[in-house]
C-alpha positions as CSV (number, residue, x, y, z in Angstrom):
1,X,5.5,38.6,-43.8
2,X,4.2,35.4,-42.5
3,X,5.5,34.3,-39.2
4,X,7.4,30.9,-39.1
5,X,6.3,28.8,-36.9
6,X,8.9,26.2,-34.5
7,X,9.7,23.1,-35.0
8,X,7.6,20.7,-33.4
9,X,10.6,18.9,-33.1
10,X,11.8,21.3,-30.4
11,X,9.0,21.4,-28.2
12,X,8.5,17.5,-28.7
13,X,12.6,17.1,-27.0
14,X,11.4,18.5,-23.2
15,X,8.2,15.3,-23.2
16,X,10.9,12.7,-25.0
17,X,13.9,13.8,-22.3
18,X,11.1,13.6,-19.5
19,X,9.4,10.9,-20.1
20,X,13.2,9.2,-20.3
21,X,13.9,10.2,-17.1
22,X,11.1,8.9,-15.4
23,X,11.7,5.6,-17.3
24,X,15.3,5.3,-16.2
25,X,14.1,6.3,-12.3
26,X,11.4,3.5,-12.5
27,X,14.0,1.0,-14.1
28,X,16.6,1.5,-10.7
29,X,13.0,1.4,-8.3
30,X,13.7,-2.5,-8.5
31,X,16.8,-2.5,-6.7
32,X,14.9,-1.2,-3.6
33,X,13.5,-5.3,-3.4
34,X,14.9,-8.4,-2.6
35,X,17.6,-9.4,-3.7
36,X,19.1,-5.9,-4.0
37,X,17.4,-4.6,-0.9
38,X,18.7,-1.2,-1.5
39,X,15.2,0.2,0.3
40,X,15.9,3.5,0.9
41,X,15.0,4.1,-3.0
42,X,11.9,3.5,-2.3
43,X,11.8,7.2,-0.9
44,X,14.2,8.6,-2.8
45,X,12.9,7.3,-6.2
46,X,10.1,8.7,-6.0
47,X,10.5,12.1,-4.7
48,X,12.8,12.3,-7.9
49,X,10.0,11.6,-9.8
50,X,8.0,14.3,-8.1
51,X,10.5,16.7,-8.6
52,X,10.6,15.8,-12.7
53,X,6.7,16.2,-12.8
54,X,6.2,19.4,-10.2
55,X,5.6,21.7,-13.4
56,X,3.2,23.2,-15.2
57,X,2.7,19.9,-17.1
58,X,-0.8,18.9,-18.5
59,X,-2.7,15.8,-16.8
60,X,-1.3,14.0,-20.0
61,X,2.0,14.5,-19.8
62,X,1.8,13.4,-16.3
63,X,0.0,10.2,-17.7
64,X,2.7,9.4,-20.0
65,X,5.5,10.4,-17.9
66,X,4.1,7.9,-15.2
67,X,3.3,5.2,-17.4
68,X,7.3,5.3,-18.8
69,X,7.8,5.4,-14.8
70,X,6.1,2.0,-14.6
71,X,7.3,0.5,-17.6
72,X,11.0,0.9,-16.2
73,X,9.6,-0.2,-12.7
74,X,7.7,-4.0,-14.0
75,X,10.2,-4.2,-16.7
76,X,13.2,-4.6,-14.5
77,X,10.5,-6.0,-11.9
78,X,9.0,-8.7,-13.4
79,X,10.7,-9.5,-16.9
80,X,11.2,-13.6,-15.0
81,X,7.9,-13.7,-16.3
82,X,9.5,-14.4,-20.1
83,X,11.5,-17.1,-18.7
84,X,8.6,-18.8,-17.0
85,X,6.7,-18.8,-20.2
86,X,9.8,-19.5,-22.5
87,X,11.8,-21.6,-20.9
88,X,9.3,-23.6,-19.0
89,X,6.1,-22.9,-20.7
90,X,7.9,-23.6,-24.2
91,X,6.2,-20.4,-25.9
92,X,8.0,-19.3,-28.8
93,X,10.2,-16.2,-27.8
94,X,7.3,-13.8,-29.9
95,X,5.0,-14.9,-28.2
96,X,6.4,-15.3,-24.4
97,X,8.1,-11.4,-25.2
98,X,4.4,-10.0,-26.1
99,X,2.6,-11.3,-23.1
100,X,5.2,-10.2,-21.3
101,X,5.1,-6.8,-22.8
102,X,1.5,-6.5,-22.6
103,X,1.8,-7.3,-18.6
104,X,4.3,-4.7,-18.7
105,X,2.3,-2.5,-20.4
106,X,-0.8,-2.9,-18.2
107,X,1.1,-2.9,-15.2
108,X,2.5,0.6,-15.8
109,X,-1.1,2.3,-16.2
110,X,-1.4,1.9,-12.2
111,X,1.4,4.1,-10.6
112,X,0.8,6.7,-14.2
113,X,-3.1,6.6,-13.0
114,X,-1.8,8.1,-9.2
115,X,0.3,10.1,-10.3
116,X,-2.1,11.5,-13.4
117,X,-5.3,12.0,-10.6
118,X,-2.3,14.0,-8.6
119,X,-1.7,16.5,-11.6
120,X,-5.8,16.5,-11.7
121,X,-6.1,17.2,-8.4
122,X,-3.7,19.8,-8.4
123,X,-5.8,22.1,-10.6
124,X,-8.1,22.3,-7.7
125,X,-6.6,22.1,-5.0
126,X,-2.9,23.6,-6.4
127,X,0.3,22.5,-4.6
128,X,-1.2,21.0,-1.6
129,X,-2.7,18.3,-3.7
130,X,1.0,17.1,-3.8
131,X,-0.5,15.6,0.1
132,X,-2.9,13.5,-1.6
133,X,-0.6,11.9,-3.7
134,X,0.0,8.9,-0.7
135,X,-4.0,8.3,-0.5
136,X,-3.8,8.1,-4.8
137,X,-1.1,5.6,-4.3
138,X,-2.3,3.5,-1.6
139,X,-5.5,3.7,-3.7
140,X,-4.3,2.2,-6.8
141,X,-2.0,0.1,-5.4
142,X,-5.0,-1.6,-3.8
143,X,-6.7,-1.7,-7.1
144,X,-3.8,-3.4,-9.3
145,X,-4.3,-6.1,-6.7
146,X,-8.0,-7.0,-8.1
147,X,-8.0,-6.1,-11.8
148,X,-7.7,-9.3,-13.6
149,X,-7.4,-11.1,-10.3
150,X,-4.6,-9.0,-9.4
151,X,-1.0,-8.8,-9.4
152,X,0.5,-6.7,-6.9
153,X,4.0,-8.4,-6.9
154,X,6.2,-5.1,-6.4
155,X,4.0,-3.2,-4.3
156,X,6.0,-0.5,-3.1
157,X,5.8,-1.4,0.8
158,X,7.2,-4.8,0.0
159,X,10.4,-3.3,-0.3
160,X,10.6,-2.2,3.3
161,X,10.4,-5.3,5.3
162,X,14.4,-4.7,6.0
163,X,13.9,-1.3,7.2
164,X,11.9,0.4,10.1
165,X,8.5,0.8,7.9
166,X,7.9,-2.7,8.8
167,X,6.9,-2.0,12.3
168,X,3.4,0.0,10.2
169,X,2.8,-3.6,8.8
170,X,1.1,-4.8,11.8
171,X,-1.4,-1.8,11.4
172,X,-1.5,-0.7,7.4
173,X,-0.5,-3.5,5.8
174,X,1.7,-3.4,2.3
175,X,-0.2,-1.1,0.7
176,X,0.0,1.3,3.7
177,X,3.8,1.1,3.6
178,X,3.6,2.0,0.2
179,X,2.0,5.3,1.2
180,X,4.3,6.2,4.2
181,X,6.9,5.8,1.7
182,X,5.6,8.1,-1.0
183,X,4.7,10.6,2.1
184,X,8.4,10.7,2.8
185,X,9.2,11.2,-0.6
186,X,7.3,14.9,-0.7
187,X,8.7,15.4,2.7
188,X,12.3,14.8,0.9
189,X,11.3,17.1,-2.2
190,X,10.1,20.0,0.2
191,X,13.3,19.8,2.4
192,X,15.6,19.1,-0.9
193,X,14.5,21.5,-3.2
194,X,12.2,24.2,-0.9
195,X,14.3,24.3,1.8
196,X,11.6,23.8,4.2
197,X,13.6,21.8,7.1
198,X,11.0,21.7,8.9
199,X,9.9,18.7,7.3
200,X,12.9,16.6,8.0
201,X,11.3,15.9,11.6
202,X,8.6,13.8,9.5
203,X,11.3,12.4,7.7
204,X,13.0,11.1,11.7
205,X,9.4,11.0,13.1
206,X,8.1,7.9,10.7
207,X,11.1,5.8,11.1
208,X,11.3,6.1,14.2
209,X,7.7,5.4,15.1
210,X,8.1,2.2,12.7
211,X,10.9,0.9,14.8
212,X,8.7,1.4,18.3
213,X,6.0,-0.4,16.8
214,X,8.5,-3.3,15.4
215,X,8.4,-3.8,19.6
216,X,5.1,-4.4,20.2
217,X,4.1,-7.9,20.7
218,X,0.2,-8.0,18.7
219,X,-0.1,-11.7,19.2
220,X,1.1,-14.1,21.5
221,X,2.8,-17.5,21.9
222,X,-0.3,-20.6,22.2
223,X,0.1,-24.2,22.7
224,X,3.1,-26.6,22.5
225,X,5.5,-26.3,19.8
226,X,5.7,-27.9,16.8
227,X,8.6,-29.9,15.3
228,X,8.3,-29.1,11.7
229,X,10.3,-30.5,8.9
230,X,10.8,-29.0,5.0
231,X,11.8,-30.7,2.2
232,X,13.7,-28.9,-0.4
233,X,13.2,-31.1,-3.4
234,X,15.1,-29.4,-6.1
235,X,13.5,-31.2,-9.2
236,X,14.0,-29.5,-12.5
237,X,11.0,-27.9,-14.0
238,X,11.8,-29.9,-17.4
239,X,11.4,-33.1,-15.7
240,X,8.7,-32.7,-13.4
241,X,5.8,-33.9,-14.8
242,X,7.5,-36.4,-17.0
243,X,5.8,-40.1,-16.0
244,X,9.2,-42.0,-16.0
245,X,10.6,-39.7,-13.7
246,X,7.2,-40.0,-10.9
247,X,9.2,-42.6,-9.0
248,X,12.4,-41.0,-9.1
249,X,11.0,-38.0,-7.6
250,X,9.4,-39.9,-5.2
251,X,12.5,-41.9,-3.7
252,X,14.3,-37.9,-3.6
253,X,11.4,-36.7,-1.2
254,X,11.1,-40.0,0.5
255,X,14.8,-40.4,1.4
256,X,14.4,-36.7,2.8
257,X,11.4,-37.4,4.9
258,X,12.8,-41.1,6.4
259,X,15.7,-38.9,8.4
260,X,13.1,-36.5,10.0
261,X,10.4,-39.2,12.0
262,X,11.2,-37.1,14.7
263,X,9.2,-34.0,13.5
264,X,5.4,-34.0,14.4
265,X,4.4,-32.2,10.6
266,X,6.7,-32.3,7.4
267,X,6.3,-30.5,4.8
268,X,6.9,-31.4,0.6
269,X,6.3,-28.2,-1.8
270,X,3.6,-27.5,-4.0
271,X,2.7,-30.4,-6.1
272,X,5.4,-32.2,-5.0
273,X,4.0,-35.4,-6.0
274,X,3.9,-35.2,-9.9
275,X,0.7,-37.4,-11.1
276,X,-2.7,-37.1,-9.8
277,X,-4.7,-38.3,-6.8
278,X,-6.5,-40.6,-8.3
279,X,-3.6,-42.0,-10.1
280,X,-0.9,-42.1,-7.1
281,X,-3.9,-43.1,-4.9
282,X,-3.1,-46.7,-4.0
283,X,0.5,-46.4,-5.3
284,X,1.9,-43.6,-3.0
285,X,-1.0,-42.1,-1.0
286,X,-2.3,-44.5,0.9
287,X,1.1,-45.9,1.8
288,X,3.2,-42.5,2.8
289,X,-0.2,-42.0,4.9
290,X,0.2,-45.3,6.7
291,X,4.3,-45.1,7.7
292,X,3.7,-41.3,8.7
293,X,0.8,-42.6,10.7
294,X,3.0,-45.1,12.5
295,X,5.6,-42.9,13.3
296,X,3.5,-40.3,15.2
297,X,3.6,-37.9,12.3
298,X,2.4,-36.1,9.5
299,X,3.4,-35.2,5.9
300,X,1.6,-32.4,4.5
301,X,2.6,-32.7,0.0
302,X,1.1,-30.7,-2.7
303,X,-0.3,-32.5,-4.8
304,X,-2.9,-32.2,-8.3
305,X,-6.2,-33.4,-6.6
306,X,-8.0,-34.8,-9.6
307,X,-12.2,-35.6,-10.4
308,X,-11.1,-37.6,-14.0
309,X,-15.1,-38.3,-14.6
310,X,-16.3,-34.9,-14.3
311,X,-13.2,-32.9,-16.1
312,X,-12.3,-31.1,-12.5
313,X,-8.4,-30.8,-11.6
314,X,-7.6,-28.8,-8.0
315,X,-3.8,-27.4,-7.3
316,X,-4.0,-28.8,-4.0
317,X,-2.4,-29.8,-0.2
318,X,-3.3,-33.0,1.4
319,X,-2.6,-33.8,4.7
320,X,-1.4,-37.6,5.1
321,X,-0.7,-39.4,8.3
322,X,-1.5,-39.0,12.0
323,X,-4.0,-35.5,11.3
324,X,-5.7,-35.9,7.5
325,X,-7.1,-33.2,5.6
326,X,-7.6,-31.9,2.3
327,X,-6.9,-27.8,1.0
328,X,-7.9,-26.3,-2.6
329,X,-6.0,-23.3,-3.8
330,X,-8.4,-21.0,-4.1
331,X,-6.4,-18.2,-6.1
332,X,-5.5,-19.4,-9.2
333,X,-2.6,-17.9,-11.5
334,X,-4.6,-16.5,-14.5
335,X,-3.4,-17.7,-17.9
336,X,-0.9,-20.1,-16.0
337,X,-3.3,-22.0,-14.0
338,X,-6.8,-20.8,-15.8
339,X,-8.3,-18.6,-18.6
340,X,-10.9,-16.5,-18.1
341,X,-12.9,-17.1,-21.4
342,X,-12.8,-20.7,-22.2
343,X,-12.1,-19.7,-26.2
344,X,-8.8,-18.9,-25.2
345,X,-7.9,-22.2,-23.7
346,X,-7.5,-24.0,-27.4
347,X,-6.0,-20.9,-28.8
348,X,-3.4,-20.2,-26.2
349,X,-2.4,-24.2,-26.1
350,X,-0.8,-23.9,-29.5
351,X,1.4,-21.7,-28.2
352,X,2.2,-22.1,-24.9
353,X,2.5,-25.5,-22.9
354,X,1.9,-25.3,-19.1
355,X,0.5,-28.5,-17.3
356,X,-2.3,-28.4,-15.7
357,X,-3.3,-24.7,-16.7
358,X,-7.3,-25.1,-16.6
359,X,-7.9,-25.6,-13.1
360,X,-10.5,-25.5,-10.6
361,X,-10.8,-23.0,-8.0
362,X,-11.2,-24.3,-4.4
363,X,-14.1,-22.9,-2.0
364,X,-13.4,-20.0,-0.2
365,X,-14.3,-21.5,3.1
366,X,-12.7,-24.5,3.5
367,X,-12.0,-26.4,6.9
368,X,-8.5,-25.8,8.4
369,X,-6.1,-28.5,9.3
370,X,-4.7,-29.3,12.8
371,X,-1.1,-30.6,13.8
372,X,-1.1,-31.4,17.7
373,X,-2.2,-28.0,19.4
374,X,-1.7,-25.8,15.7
375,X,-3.9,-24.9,13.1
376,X,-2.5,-24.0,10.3
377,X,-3.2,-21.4,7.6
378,X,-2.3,-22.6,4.4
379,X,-1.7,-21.0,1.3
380,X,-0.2,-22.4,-2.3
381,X,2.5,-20.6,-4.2
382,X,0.8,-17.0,-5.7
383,X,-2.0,-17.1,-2.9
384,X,0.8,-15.1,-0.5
385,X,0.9,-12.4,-2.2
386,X,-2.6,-11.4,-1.3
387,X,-3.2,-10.4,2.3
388,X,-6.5,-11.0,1.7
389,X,-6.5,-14.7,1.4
390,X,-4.0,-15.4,3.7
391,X,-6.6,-13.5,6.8
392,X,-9.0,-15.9,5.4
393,X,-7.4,-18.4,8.1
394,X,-7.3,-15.9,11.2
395,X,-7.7,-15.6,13.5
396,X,-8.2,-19.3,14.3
397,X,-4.9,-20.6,12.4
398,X,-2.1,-19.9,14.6
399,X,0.6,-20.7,11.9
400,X,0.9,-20.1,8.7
401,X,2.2,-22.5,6.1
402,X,3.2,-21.5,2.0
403,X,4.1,-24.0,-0.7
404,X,5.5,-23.2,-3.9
405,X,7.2,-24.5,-7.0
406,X,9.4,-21.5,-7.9
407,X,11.0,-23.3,-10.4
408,X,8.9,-21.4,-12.8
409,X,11.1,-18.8,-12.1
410,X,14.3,-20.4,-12.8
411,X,17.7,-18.5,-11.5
412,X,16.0,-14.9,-11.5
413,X,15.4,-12.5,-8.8
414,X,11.9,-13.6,-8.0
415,X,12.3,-16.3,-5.8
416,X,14.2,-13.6,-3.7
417,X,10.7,-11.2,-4.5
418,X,8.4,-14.0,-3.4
419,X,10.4,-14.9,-0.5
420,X,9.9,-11.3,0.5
421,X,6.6,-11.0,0.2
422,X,5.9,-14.1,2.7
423,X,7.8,-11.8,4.9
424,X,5.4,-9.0,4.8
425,X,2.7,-11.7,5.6
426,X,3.9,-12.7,8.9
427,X,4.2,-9.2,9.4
428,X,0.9,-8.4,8.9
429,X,-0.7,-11.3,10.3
430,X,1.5,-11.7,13.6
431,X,2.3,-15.3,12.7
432,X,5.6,-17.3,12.1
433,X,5.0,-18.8,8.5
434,X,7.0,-21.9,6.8
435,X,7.5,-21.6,3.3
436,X,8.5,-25.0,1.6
437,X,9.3,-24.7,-1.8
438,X,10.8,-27.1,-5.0
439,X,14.2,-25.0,-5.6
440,X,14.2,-22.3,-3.1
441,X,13.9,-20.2,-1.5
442,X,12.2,-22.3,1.3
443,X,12.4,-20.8,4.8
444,X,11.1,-20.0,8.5
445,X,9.8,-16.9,8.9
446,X,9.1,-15.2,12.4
447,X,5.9,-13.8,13.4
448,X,8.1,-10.1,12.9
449,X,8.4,-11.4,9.2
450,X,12.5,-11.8,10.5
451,X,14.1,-15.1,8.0
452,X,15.3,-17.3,11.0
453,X,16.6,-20.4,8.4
454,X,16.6,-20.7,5.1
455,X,18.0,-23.3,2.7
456,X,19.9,-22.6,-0.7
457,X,18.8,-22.0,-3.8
458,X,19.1,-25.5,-6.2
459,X,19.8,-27.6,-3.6
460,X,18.1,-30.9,-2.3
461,X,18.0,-30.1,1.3
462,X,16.0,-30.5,4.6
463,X,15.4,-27.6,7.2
464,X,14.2,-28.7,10.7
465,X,13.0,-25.8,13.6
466,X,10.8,-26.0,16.4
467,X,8.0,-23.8,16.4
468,X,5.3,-22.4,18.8
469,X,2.4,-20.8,17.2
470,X,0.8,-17.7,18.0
471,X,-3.0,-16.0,18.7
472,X,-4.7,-13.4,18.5
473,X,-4.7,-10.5,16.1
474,X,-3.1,-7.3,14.9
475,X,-4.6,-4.1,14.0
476,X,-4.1,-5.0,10.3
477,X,-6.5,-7.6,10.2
478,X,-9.8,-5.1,11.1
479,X,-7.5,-2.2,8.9
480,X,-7.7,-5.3,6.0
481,X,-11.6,-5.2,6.0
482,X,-11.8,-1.5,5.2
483,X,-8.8,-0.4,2.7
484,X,-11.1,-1.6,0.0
485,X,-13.2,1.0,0.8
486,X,-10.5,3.5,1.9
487,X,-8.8,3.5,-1.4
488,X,-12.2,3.6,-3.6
489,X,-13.5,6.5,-1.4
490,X,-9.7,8.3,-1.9
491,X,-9.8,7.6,-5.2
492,X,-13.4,8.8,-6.4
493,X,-13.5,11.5,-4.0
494,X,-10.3,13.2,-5.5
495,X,-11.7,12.9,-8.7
496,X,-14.9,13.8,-8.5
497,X,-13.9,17.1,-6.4
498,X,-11.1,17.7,-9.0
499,X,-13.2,17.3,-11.7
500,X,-15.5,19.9,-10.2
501,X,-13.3,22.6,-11.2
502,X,-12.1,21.9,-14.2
503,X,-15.4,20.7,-15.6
């Protein structure tokens, strides 16, 4: 008699209710970030996800599962970006929901990679290689921030600048968060589901070591401090680069600016000034330069710094008054502000419509401006989400200063996202920061990443503070110099010693 064999149907159900269940746990890992800032999911996500995946499950099955993980996580994460490219980019809803997919999609392969290498390791090393799963995360963490220029919006330890975790920032940085986070999650699977209790003391001990180093003071106060204005334009994305409307954006910022002569540096958002230099030049330039130079002060205004003749266009801050200077953004926004193969350009522009989206990048060494006894360390809207090119300033700046025009962004949570991530850069860095943006959400920020004022979303407002600027450095700024290599080495040596034993 010949044997009948199942129905692929029912061992296909176990992968299918799986691979659900990881998607609906990355879908809720959102809430753990501004504006929800429900952080403790950020442990107890993923020590669910540990527990779906600590079987005898193939590396693939831990692949997929972990991709579906992601696609939850970025899809609920960062689905603003269809609203940026559809609403204000005026792509056709096909095409802004399949570049937003494919993000998605992309995105996702980062936390399945960890948690695939995990399962890989495992073969050699069995169920102590669950350890190594915080050195796989921190490691590709790292990595999503470089591939295509990086994106590591979402980075796990982003979610944590609420809780105790941030006193690590000062030492790991984000990505080490991230880690300390996934380390308590196997601490929570082995006390949940082993009943090994003796592992709760590491679930008290990393808190609680956080919230001693939220104490120390890594940097110190320096110089006098500084009066500093922001101007909350609120101008509507649709209208912002239209030429009948320059003036009337003008007079919005102006009127602002003539109530606050009183403050030594203020501050307009990220091109702020629609028009380029070399058209607003002798219209608006050299004029707002002369009255903030007669009133003992300075207006620092983003602005697009143009070079007509030779086809060059920088997304840039210019420094007008008492103090001058002149800062490039050096970290452009790929497919928003360049492309990376020039064939695209003409393709893409039938479909989508963003300003100014083929850019310059400015030098990475360029000379930093002062305001009285400050030096500041500026960055320009998607700049801040990269530790690495916000050190660039330190440890000479003192204080650190973000534009943006988050109007891209419209009335979604990643204003709220971004704002958190400046957070985690004071933080790091030790510095207060003021972020200045178009619609919100524009703030101060203390040098222990702490929102001291912040202004409303959609609103045409002004926030004044005094601020003293800070020196010195904290152990994350020599950690900074090194995790590329840390997470390479973790990630290569796992590999190649797992691959050892399975080869």
């Amino acid at each position: 008699m010949t044997a009948v064999s199942a129905p692929k149907t029912i061992k296909a159900r176990p992968d299918l209710l799986r691979n659900c269940l990881a998607l609906v746990l990355g879908s809720l890992l959102p809430l753990a970030f501004a504006p929800y800032a429900l952080w403790p999911l950020a442990i107890l996500l993923p020590a669910l996800l540990i527990f779906l995946l600590q079987r005898e499950l193939s590396v693939r099955q831990v692949f997929i599962a972990g991709w579906f993980f992601g696609v939850g996580y970025f899809a609920f994460g960062v689905y603003w970006v269809y609203n940026s490219l559809h609403d204000f980019g005026m792509a056709a809803p096909p095409v802004a929901a399949a570049i937003t997919a494919l993000l998605i999609a992309i995105l996702a392969l980062f936390p399945a990679m960890a948690l695939a290498c995990w399962r890989l390791a495992s073969l050699r090393f069995g169920n102590r290689a669950l350890w190594l799963l915080p050195l796989l995360w921190f490691g590709f963490e790292w990595l999503r921030g470089w591939i295509l220029t990086g994106l590591p919006w979402l980075s796990l330890g982003y979610s944590q600048t609420d809780s105790a975790l941030a006193g690590y920032a000062a030492l790991i940085g984000v990505y080490g968060i991230g880690a300390l986070c996934m380390l308590m999650a196997i601490a929570l699977v082995l006390v949940v589901r082993d009943r090994r209790y003796a592992w709760s003391l590491l679930l008290l001990a990393i808190p609680f070591g956080g919230s001693l180093l939220i104490q120390v003071e890594w940097t110190h106060p320096q110089g006098n401090p500084l009066r500093v204005t922001m101007v909350q334009g609120n101008i509507p994305q649709a209208i912002k680069w239209k030429h009948d409307q320059r003036q009337n954006i003008f007079d919005i910022y102006w009127r602002q600016t003539l109530q606050h002569w009183d403050s030594d540096l203020i501050v307009w958002p990220e091109t702020a000034l629609s028009g380029t230099s070399e058209e607003i030049e002798a219209t608006l330039l050299q004029p707002m330069a002369r009255v903030a130079s007669e009133n003992n002060s300075n207006i620092l205004t983003g602005l697009v710094m143009s070079q007509r003749d030779e086809g060059i266009f920088y997304n840039s801050l210019m420094l007008l008054g008492s103090n001058s200077g002149i800062y490039h953004k050096r970290h452009l926004v790929i497919f928003g502000e360049y492309y990376p193969m020039r064939w695209l350009l003409d393709f893409l522009r039938n479909w989508i419509n963003i300003p100014y989206s083929d850019l310059t990048p400015g030098p990475q060494q360029q000379p930093l401006m002062q305001v009285g006894d400050n030096t500041l360390g500026l960055s320009i809207c998607f700049e801040d989400v990269f530790s690495r090119d916000v050190m660039l300033a330190l440890p000479q700046a003192n204080l650190l200063v973000n534009v943006s025009n988050d109007a891209w962004f419209g009335d979604s949570s990643a204003p709220q996202q971004h704002l958190q991530i400046a957070q985690m850069r004071s933080l790091e860095s030790g510095r207060a920061m003021v972020r200045s943006t178009n619609t919100g959400v524009s703030a101060f920020i203390d040098h222990k990443g702490r929102i001291q004022q912040q202004a409303a979303q959609f609103k045409t407002e002004s926030l004044s503070r005094q601020i003293t600027g800070r020196s010195g450095t904290t152990p994350f700024y020599y950690f900074a110099k090194i995790q590329a290599w840390l997470a390479l080495i973790f990630i290569a040596v796992i590999f190649i010693l797992s691959r050892r034993k399975t080869a």
